[in-house]
C-alpha positions as CSV (number, residue, x, y, z in Angstrom):
1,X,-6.8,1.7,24.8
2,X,-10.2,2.3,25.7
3,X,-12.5,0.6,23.1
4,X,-15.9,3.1,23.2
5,X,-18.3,-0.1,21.2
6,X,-20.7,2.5,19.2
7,X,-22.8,-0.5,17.5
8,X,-25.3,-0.7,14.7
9,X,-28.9,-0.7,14.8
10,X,-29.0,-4.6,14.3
11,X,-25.9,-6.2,14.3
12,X,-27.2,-9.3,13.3
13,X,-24.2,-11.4,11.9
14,X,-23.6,-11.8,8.2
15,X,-23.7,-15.6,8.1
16,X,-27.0,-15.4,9.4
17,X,-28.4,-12.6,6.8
18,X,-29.0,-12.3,3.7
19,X,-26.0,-10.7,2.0
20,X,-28.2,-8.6,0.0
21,X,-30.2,-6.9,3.1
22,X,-27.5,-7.0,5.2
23,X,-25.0,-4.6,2.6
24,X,-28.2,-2.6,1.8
25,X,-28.7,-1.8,5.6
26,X,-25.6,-0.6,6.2
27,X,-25.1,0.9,3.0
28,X,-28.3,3.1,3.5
29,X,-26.3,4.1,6.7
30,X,-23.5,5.4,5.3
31,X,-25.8,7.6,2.8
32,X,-27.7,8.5,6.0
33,X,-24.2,9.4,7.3
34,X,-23.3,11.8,4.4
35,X,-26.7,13.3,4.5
36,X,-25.8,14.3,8.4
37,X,-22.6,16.0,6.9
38,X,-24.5,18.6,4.2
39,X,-24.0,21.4,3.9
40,X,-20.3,20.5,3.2
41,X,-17.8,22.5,4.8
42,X,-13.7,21.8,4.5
43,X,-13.8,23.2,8.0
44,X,-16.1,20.2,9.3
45,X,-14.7,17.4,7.1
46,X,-11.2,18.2,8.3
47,X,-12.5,18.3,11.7
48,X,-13.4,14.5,11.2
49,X,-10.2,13.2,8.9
50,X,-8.3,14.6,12.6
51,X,-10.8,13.0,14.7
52,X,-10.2,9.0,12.6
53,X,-6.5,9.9,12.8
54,X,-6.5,10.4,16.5
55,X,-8.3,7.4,17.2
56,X,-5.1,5.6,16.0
57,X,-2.6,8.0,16.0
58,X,-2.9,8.5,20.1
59,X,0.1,6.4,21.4
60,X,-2.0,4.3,23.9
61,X,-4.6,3.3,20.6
62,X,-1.2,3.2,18.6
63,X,0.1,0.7,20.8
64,X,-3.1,-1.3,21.7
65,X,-3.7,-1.4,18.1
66,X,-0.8,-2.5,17.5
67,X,-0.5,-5.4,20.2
68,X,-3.6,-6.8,18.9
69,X,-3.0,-7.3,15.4
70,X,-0.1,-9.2,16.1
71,X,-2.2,-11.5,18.8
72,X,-5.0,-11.9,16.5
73,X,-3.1,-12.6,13.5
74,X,0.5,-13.6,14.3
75,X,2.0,-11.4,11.7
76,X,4.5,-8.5,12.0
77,X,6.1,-7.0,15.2
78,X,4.5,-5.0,17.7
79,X,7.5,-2.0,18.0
80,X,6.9,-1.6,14.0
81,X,3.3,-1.6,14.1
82,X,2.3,1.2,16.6
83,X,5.5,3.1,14.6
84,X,3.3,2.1,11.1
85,X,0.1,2.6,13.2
86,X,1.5,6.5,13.8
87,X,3.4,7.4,11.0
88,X,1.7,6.5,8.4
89,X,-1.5,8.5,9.9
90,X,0.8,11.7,10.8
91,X,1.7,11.6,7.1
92,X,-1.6,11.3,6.0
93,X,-3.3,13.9,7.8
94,X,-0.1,16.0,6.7
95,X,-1.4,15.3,3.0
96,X,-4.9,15.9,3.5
97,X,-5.0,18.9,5.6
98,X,-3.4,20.9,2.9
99,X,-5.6,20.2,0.5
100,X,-9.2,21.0,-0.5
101,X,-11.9,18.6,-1.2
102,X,-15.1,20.1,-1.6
103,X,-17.1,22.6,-3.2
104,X,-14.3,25.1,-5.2
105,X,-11.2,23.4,-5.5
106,X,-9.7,24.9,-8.8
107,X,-10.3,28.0,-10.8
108,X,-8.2,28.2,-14.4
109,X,-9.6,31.5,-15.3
110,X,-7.2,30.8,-19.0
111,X,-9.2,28.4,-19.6
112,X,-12.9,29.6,-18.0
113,X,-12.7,26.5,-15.6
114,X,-14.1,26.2,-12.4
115,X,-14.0,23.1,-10.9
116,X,-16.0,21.6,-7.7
117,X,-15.4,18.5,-5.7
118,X,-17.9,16.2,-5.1
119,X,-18.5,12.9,-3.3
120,X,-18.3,10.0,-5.0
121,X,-20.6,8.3,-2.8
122,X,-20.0,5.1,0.0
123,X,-16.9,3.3,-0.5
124,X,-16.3,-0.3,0.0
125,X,-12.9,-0.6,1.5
126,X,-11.5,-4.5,1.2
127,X,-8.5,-4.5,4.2
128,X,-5.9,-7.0,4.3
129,X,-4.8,-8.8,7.7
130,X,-1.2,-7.6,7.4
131,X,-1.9,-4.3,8.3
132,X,-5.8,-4.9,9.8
133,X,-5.4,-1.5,11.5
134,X,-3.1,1.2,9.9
135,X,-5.0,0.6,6.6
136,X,-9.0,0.9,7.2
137,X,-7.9,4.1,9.0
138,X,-5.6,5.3,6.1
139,X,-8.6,4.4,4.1
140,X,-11.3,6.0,6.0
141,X,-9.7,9.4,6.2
142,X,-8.9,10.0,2.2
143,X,-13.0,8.9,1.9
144,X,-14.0,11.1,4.5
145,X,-11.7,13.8,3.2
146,X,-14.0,13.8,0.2
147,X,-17.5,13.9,2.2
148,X,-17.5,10.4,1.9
149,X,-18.8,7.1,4.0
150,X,-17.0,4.2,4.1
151,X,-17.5,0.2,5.0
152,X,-14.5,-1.8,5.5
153,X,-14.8,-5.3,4.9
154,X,-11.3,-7.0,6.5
155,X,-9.5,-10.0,6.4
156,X,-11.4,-12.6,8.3
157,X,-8.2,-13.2,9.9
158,X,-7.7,-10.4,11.1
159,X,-11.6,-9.2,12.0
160,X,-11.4,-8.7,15.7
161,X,-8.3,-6.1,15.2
162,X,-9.9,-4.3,12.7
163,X,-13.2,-4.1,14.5
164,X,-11.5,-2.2,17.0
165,X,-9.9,-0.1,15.0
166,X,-13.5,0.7,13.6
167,X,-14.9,0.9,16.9
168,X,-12.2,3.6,18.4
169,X,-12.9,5.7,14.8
170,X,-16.5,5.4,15.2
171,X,-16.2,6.9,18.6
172,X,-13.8,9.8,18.1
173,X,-16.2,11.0,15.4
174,X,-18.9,10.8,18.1
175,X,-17.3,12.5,20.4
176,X,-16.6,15.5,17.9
177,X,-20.6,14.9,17.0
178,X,-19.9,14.0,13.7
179,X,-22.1,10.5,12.2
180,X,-20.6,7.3,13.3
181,X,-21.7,5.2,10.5
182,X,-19.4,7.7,8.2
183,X,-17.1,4.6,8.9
184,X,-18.8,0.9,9.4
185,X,-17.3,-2.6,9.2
186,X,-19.1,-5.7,7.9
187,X,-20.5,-8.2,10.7
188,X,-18.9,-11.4,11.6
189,X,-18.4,-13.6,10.6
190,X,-17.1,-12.0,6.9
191,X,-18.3,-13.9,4.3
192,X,-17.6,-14.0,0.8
193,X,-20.8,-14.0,-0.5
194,X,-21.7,-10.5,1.8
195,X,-17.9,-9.1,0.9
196,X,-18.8,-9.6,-3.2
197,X,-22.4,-8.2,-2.5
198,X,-20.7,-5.2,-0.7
199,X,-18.4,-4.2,-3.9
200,X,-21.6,-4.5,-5.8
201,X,-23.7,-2.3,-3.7
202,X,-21.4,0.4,-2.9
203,X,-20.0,3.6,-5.1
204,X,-16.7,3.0,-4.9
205,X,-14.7,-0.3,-4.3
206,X,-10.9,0.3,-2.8
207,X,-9.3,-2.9,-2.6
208,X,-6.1,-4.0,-1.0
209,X,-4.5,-6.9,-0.2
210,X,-4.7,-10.5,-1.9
211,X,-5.2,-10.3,-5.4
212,X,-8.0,-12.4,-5.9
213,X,-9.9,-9.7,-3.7
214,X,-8.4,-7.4,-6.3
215,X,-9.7,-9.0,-9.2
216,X,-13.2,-9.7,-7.7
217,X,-13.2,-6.1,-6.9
218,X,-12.6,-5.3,-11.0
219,X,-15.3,-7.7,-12.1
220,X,-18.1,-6.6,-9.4
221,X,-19.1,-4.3,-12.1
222,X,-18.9,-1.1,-9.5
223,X,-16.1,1.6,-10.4
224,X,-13.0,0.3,-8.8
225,X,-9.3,0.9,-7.4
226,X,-7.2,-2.3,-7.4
227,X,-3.4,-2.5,-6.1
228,X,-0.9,-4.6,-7.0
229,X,1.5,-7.2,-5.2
230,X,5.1,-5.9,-4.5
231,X,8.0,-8.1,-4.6
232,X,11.1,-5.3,-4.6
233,X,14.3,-5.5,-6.4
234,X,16.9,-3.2,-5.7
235,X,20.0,-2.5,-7.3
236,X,23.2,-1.6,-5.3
237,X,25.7,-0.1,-8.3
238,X,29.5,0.6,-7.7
239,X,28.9,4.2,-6.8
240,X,27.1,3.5,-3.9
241,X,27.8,4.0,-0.5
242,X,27.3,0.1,0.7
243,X,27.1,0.9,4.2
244,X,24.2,3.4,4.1
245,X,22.8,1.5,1.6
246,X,23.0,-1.5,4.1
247,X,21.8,0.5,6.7
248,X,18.8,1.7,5.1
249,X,18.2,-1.8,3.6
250,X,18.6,-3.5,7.2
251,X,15.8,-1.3,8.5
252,X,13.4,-1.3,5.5
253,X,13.3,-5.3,5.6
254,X,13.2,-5.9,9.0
255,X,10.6,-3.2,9.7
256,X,7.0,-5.6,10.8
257,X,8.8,-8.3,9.8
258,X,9.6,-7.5,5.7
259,X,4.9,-7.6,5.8
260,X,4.9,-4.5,4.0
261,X,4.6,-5.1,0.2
262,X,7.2,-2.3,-0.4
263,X,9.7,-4.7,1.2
264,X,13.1,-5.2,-0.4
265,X,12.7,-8.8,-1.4
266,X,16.1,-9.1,-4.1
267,X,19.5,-7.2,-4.3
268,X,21.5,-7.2,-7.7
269,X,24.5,-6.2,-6.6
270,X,26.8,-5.0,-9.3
271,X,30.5,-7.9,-9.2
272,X,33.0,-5.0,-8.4
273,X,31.2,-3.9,-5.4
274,X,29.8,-7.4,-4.6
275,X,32.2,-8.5,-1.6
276,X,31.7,-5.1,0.2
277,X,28.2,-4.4,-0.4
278,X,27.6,-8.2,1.5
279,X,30.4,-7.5,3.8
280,X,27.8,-4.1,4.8
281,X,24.8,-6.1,4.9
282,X,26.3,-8.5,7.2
283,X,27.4,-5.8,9.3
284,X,23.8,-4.3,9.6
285,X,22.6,-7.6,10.7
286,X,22.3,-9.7,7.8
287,X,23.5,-13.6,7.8
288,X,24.7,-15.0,4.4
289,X,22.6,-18.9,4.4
290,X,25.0,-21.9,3.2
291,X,23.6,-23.8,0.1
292,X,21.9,-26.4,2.7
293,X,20.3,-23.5,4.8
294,X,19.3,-22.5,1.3
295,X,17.4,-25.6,0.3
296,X,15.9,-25.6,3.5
297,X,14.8,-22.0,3.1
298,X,12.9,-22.9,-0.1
299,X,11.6,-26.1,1.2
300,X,10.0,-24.9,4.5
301,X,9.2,-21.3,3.4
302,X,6.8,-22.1,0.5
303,X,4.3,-25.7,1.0
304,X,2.7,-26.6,-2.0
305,X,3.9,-23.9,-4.3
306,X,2.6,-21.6,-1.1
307,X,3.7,-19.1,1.4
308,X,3.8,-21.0,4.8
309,X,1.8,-19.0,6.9
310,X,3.4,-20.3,10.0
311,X,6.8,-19.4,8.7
312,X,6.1,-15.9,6.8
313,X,6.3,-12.4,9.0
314,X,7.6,-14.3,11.8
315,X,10.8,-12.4,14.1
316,X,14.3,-13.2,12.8
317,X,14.5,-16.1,15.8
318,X,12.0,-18.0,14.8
319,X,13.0,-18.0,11.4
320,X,16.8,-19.0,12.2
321,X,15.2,-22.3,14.4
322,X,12.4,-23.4,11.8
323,X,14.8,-23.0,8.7
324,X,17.5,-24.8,11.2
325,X,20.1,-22.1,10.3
326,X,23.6,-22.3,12.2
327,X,24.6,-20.9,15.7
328,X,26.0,-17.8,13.7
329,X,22.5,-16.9,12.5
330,X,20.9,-16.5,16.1
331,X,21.4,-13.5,16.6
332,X,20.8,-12.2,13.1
333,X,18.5,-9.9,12.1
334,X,17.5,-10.7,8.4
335,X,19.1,-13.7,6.0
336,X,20.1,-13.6,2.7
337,X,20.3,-16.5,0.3
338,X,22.3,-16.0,-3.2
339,X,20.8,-16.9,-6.4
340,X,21.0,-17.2,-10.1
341,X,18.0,-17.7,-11.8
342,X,14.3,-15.9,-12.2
343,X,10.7,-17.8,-12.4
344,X,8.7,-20.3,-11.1
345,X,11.6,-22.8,-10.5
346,X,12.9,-20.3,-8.5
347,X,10.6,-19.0,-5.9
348,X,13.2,-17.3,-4.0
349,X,12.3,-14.8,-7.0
350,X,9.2,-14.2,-5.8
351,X,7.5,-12.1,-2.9
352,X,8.5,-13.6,0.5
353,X,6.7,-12.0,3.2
354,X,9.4,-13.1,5.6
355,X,12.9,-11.9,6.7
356,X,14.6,-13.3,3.6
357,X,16.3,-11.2,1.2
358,X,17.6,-12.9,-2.4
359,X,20.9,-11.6,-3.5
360,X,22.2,-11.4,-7.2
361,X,25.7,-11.0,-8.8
362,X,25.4,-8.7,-11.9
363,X,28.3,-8.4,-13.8
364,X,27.5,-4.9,-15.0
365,X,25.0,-2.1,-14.6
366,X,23.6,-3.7,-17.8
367,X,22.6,-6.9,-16.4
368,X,21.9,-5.5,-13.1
369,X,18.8,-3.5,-14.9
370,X,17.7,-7.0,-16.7
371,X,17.6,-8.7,-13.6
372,X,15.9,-6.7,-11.6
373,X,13.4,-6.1,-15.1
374,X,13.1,-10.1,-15.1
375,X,12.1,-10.1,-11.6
376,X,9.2,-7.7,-11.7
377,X,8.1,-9.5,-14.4
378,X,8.0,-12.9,-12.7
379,X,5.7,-11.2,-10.1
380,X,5.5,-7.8,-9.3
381,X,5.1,-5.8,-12.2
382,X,4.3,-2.3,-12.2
383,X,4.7,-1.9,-8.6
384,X,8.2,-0.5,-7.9
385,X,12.1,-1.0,-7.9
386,X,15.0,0.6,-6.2
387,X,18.8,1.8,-6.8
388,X,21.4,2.8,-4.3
389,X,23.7,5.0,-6.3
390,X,25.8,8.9,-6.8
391,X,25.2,8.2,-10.5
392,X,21.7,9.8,-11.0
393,X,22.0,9.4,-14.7
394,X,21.7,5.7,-14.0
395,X,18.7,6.3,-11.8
396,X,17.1,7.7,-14.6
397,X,18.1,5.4,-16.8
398,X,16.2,2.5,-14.7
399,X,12.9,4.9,-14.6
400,X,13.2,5.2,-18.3
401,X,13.8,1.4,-19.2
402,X,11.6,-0.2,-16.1
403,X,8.0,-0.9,-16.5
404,X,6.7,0.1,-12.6
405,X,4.9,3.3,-11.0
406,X,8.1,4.4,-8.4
407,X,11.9,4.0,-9.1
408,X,13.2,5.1,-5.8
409,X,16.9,6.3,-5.0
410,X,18.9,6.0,-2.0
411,X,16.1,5.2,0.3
412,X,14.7,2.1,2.3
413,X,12.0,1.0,0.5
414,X,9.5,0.0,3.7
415,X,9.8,3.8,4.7
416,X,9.7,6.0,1.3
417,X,7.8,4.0,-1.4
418,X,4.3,4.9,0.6
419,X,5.3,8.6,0.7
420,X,7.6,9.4,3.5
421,X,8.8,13.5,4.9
422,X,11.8,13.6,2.8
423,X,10.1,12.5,-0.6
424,X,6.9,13.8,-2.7
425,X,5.2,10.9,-2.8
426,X,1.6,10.9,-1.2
427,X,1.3,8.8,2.7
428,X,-0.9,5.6,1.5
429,X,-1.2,2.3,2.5
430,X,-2.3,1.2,-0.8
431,X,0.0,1.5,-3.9
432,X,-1.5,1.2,-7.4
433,X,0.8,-0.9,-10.1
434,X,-1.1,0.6,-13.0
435,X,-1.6,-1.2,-16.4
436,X,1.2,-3.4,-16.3
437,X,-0.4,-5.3,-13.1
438,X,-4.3,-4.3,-14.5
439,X,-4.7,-1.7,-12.1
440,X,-6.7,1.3,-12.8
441,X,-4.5,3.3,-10.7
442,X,-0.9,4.4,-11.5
443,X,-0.2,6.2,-8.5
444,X,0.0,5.8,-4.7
445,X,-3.7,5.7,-2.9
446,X,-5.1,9.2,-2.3
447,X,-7.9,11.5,-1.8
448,X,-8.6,12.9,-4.9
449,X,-9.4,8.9,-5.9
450,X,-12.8,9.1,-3.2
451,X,-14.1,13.3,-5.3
452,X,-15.4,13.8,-8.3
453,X,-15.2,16.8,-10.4
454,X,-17.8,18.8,-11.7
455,X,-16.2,21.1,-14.3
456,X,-18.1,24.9,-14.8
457,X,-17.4,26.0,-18.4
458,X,-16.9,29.3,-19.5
459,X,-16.1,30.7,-23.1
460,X,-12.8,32.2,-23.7
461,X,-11.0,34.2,-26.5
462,X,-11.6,31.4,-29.2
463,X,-8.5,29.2,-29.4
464,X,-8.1,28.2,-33.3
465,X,-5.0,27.8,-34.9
466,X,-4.7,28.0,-38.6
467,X,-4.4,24.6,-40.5
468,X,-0.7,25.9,-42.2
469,X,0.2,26.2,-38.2
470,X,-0.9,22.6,-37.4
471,X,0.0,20.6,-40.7
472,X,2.8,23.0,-42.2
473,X,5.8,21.1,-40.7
474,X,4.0,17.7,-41.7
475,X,3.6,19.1,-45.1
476,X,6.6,20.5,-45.3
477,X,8.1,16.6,-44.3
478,X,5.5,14.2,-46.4
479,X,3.8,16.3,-48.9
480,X,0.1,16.7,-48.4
């Protein structure tokens, strides 16, 4: 990949500015940016959602993208990144380029309603190192789709992969000759301080990745978007077909390592079909850890009640010699380590962000439901849960009783809980948890979160029902 460096008027780095000036420079940018856009057409803001989506989705960028994230910040696989680094953009641009964002976008002539998209103004983007380039651009194209600028503030971990990624998005829309600072990046080195003053400044805060972002996003006092963390339980009942749902569980957690928060990170596997279902999972490259490897697990996986970064999103290899797993687990793909109980004094319960994949024993569909509830609420909530199963009244039975935004059925988690070709939900990045994890969002990222709506209101035949229409029955029931 050919990085094209298309840099700002004074690049002076953030831990050498004041926070204040610095945001408000580039912030006044980004306006500057939109200004260069008007008049609005959908013709021209398509034009640029295609150019930020060929800066990535062009399989040299894809994989040079891709290759650098993992050298800069150690996490994930390069194969599943440029796949991520593609797909998820192709998806995307799928999404938005059947859609219309500006000016008209609904008429309701029942109701005398016109309604008009609108920008909602420079969005702050927070970006998280596990996916430092797939995400700003997923990001940047919903805000641009709305006539939008957008600054991305990334993972200091992961700055030099995103800067590129910003750098190759910036130039695309140059060469198209639409403004470069529609999409900017914060100096380095990111600070705190100029990240906070960034979600103040700004219209629009979008924040994704640790939840502490999340929550400083919520409190910055600007209108915000907020996801959740994931930490997937799927249930495998006794209708299913265990080997596709092996399969298609093999591939979703070993996809970039198990990064992606839509990662399977429990089974509850119903007794009758227990034996089998493991029996498939082993035969789709999963390794079954002994009660030792299992106590090793735990104790080199978290350090001080925390993820060990020099142990999470590593390949399968490494894992197998730093947990010191046996000969039989060399040449395993994922591992899977049994267990009873939910909570804090059992943090195989929780998120792992690594190729290890709890496994329960539910004695019925019953307890299979309870379990995976009891996980989600240990950590997780809201976000999502899966079932592998022909019994689609038990599918709906685990939406109905299941606190989370997406119940998905006989799919791989990875590839269909951010929107995927053979499901209706939207392509994101970024999945909202709603309520339940104090999300504003209930649904997956998209573009009608970066337009608002002006609403033209006409009158209509007057729509008045008579009170004996709207309080008869009640009457009729309790007496007035």
């Amino acid at each position: 990949m050919t990085v094209h460096a298309v840099s700002l008027e004074s690049p002076e780095p953030a831990g050498s500015a004041d926070p204040r000036q610095l945001v408000a420079s580039l912030v006044a940018r980004g306006r500057a940016a939109m200004r260069e856009l008007e008049p609005l057409t959908q013709e021209k803001l398509d034009d640029a959602v295609t150019a930020l989506a060929w800066s990535i989705y062009k399989p040299q960028n894809a994989r040079a993208l891709a290759e650098l994230a993992v050298q800069v910040t150690g996490i994930g696989n390069v194969e599943s990144k440029v796949i991520k680094n593609q797909r998820k953009t192709f998806g995307t641009l799928r999404d938005l380029l059947r859609v219309k964002s500006t000016g008209i976008i609904a008429e309701v002539p029942e109701k005398g309603l016109v309604k008009f998209a609108k920008p909602v103004g420079v969005v702050g983007a927070i970006t998280p190192s596990t996916n430092p380039s797939a995400t700003p651009v997923n990001k940047a194209m919903m805000a641009v789709k709305g006539g939008n600028a957008i600054i991305v503030a990334p993972s200091p971990a992961a700055y030099e992969a995103t800067a590129a990624t910003v750098d190759g998005m910036r130039a695309e829309l140059a060469r198209i000759g639409a403004p470069p600072d529609l999409v900017q990046i914060l100096p380095a080195p990111v600070t705190r301080e100029a990240t906070s003053e960034l979600m103040r400044q700004v219209d629009l805060v979008v924040a994704t990745g640790s939840q502490a972002n999340v929550r400083e996003a919520y409190r910055s006092g600007t209108p915000a978007i907020g996801v959740g963390a994931g930490n997937v339980p799927v249930v495998i009942d006794d209708s299913a077909d265990v080997d596709d749902a092996a399969r298609k569980i093999a591939a979703s957690k070993t996809f970039d390592n198990a990064t992606s928060c839509s990662s399977e990170n429990a089974l509850v596997i119903l007794d009758s079909i227990y034996d089998p279902a493991i029996a498939a999972l082993e035969r789709a490259g999963g390794y079954v850890c002994s009660a030792d490897e299992k106590e090793r697990i735990v104790s080199r996986l978290w350090i001080d009640g925390k993820l060990n970064r020099n142990v999470i999103a590593r390949d399968a290899r490494v894992l197998a010699q730093a947990f010191n797993l046996s000969d039989a687990a060399r040449d395993k793909s994922f591992f899977m380590v049994e267990e009873t109980g939910v909570g804090r004094e059992y943090p195989l319960s929780g998120e792992k962000l690594s190729l290890v994949l709890t496994v329960y024993r539910a004695k019925d569909f019953a307890e299979a439901k309870r379990v995976g509830r009891a996980i989600l609420e240990h950590q997780g909530k809201g976000h999502s849960i899966g079932i592998h199963t022909k019994d689609l009244s038990r599918a709906r039975e685990l939406a109905a009783e299941t606190d989370v935004v997406r119940v998905l059925v006989n799919q791989a988690h990875t590839f269909g809980n951010g929107g995927g070709f053979d499901n209706g939900l939207a392509f994101t990045l970024s999945m909202g948890c709603g309520s339940w994890q104090k999300n504003s969002l209930d649904d997956n990222l998209n573009w009608r979160c970066f337009v608002n709506v002006t609403q033209l209101v006409m009158t209509i035949p007057e729509d008045k029902p008579s009170e004996e229409e709207l309080f008869g029955a009640y009457w009729a029931k309790w007496g007035k």
